[in-house]
Each structure stands twice: as C-alpha cells, then as structure tokens.
N, C-alpha and C positions, 0 to 999 in steps of 0.2 A: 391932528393927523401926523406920525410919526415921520418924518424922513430918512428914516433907515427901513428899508424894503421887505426886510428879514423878522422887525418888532412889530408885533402887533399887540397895541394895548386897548384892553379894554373902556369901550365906550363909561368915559367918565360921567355919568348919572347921577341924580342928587339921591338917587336909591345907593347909588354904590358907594359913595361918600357917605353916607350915613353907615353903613355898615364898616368902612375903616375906621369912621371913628367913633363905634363901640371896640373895635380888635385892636387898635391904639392905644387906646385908655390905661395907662398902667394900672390904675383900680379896677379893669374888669375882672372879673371871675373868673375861673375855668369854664363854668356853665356859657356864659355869656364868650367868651373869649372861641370858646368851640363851636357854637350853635351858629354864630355870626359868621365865622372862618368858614363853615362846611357852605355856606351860601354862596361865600366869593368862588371858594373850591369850583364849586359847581359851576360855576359861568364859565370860571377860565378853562374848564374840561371841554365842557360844552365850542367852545370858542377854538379851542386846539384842535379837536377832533374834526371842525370846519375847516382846518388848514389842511388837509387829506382829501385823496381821489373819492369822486362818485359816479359811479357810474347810471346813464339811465333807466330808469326800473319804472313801469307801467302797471297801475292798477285799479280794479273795477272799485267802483263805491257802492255803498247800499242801494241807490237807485239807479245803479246800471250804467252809469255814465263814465269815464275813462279820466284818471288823474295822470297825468305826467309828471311824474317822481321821478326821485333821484333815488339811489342807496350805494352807503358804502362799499368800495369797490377797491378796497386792500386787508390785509390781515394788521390787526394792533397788538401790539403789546406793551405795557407800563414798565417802567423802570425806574422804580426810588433809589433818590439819593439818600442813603440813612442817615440822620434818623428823621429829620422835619421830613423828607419826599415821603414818608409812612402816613401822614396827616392825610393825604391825597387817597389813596389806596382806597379807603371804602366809598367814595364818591366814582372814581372808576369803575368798581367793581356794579355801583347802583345801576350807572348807564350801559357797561359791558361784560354782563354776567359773568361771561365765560372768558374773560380776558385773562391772560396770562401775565402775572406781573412776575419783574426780575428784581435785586439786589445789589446794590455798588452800594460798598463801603470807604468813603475817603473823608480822613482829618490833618489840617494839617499838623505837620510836624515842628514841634516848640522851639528846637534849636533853627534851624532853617529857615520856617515861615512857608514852608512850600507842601501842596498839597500830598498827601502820600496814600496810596490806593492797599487798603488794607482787607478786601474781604469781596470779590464779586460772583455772583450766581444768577446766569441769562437763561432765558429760553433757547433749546438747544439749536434751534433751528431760527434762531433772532436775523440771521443776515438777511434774510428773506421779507422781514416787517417792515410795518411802520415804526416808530418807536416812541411813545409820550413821555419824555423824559423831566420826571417830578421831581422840580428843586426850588422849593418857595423861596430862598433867599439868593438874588442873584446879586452880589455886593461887589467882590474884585473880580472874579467870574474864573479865578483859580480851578475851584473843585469842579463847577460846572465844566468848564474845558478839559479836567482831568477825566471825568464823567463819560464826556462826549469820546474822549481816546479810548475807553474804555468800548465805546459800542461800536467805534470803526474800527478797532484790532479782530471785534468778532463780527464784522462785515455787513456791517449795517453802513449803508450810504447814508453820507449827510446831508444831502437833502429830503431823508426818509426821516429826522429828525426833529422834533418837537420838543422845546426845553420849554414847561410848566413855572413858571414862577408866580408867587404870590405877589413881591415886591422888587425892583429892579433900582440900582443906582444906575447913573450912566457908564459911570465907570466898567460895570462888570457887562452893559452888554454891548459897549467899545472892544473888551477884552475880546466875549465871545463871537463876534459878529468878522473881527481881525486874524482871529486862528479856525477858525468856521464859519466862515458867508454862507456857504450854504445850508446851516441849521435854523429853524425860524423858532423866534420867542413869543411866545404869549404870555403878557402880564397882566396884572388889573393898576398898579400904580406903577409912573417913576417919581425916583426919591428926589431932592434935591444935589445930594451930595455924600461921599463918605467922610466921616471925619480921620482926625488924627490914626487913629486906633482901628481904622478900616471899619465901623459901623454905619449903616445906611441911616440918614436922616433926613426929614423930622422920623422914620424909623418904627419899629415894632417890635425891638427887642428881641431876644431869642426866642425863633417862631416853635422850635421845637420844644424846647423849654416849658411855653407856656402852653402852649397843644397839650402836650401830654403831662402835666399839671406837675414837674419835676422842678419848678421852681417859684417863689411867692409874684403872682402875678405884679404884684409893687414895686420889684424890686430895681 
C-alpha cells in the first residue's frame, strides 16, 4: 500500500508480474511486447476510471428483482501524451466508445533539458471533464507536469485529473504529486530508481519505441 494518497498502484499479482516480464524482456517481439502491454493497458484504464464519481443507478434483472448499482456520473475525456500516451487510445476507446480524446505534444528540448510544449488539440469544452491523462512513462515527471499545465490553462481542475502511467520511478511521482497534489496517478509498477541519464530502472526501455515497433526490440 502506497503512502502517498494521490498513487495508486496497481495490485501487484503474480498475473501481473508475469506479464511485466514478458514487456521487459529486451528479446520480446513487437507481437509479444504489444499483446502483453494492451493487457496491463487495460487494468490500469479500468483502475483509473474507478478513481472517478458514480453515481447510484437502480436496475431490474431478468427475474425481476432490483440490483443497487452504481454508474458513471461525470463526462471523460483522454488525453495522450504523444507519442507512447497513443499506445493507450484504443483500449480507451474499447471501454468508452464515444470518448473524446485530446493531443499534447511535449519533448524535451536538447540544449536546456527542459520540457518544451510543442503541439496541443483538447476537447473544446475539456474544462468541464474528467480528464485520463495517458503517459506510460512517468520518470522525472517533467513532461507529465508540463502535460497537467497544459490542461489547467484550459480549465480543467486538478483534481479532475488522472495521469495513466504504465511504469513510474519515484522520482517523477515526488515531482508530480509536489507541483500537483491534487492530481491522482495510477500505475501498474514502481521502478527502483533512475539512473545517471534519467532512465527508469530495472526499466522497459522506450515504451513508445517498442509499441510501435520504430525500434529493434534488443536494442
């Protein structure tokens, strides 16, 4: 159990552990690297969208008897971080047909080191949502934090805020949890550490990379 209020990680399972480490494996495949990932995908969606209002909703079963249910009781909207938070999008779309997803583009910049917001396209009416904010790599929590400024300039409250991560060092959700308490994280692992070079480890390497099959899984 996490003692940061804000993190919520997913229940480490010897199911979910075996699935990191086939998406670990520098020898996995794209086949195997993708089929594995959209698995975790899916819990931590699942898992996130739990973090959001229900309201109670009442309904008859086949034999006429009355269930006390719940159902969602705010509007969603996605928002990838380009390009790995793209990985995420059609598992969204599987559970929230009609969901509206948005676009933030941020890299950082070579001389500086600091995140730089290059390209963004919201739902125009986003102030009003919840918001799943898709970013499987949360390492120094730079671009995520540049990310999250991106959807409170367009009036999205941060505690309407959900940052999706695949993999999380500590580091980056010290960052974001310091410049945004009120945004909550769902992960499926934390790492140990980053290294010298700001890499998460033991690590997964460029989740985008090997997602969308733009680099030798090995490498």
């Amino acid at each position: 159990m996490s003692t940061r209020p804000n993190l919520h990680l997913l229940p480490q399972t010897r199911q979910l552990r075996a699935l990191h480490t086939a998406v670990r494996d520098r020898r996995a495949g794209l086949d195997v690297f993708v089929r594995h990932s959209r698995r975790i995908i899916r819990l931590l969606l699942e898992a996130g969208l739990d973090q959001l209002p229900f309201a109670e909703h009442d309904v008859t079963t086949p034999v006429g008897a009355t269930y006390r249910g719940l159902r969602q009781a705010v509007d969603v909207c996605a928002v990838a971080v380009v390009r790995a938070g793209e990985s995420m999008e059609a598992e969204v779309r599987d559970i929230l047909p009609d969901v509206r997803i948005g676009k933030i583009l941020i890299q950082r910049d070579k001389r500086t080191k600091l995140p730089h917001l290059y390209y963004e396209h919201l739902p125009h009416d986003i102030a009003g949502s919840h918001v799943l904010l898709l970013e499987p790599m949360l390492a120094t929590g730079g671009s995520a934090n540049a990310a999250i400024e991106v959807l409170r300039k367009a009036g999205v409250r941060e505690e309407h805020i959900v940052l999706i991560g695949f993999i999380a060092a500590p580091e980056g959700v010290a960052a974001v949890g310091a410049a945004h308490p009120g945004v909550r994280i769902v992960v499926s692992a934390m790492e140990e550490r980053l290294n010298d070079d700001a890499f998460m480890v033991p690590g997964i390497g460029d989740f985008g990379d090997r997602y969308f099959g733009t680099t030798h899984s090995g490498a």
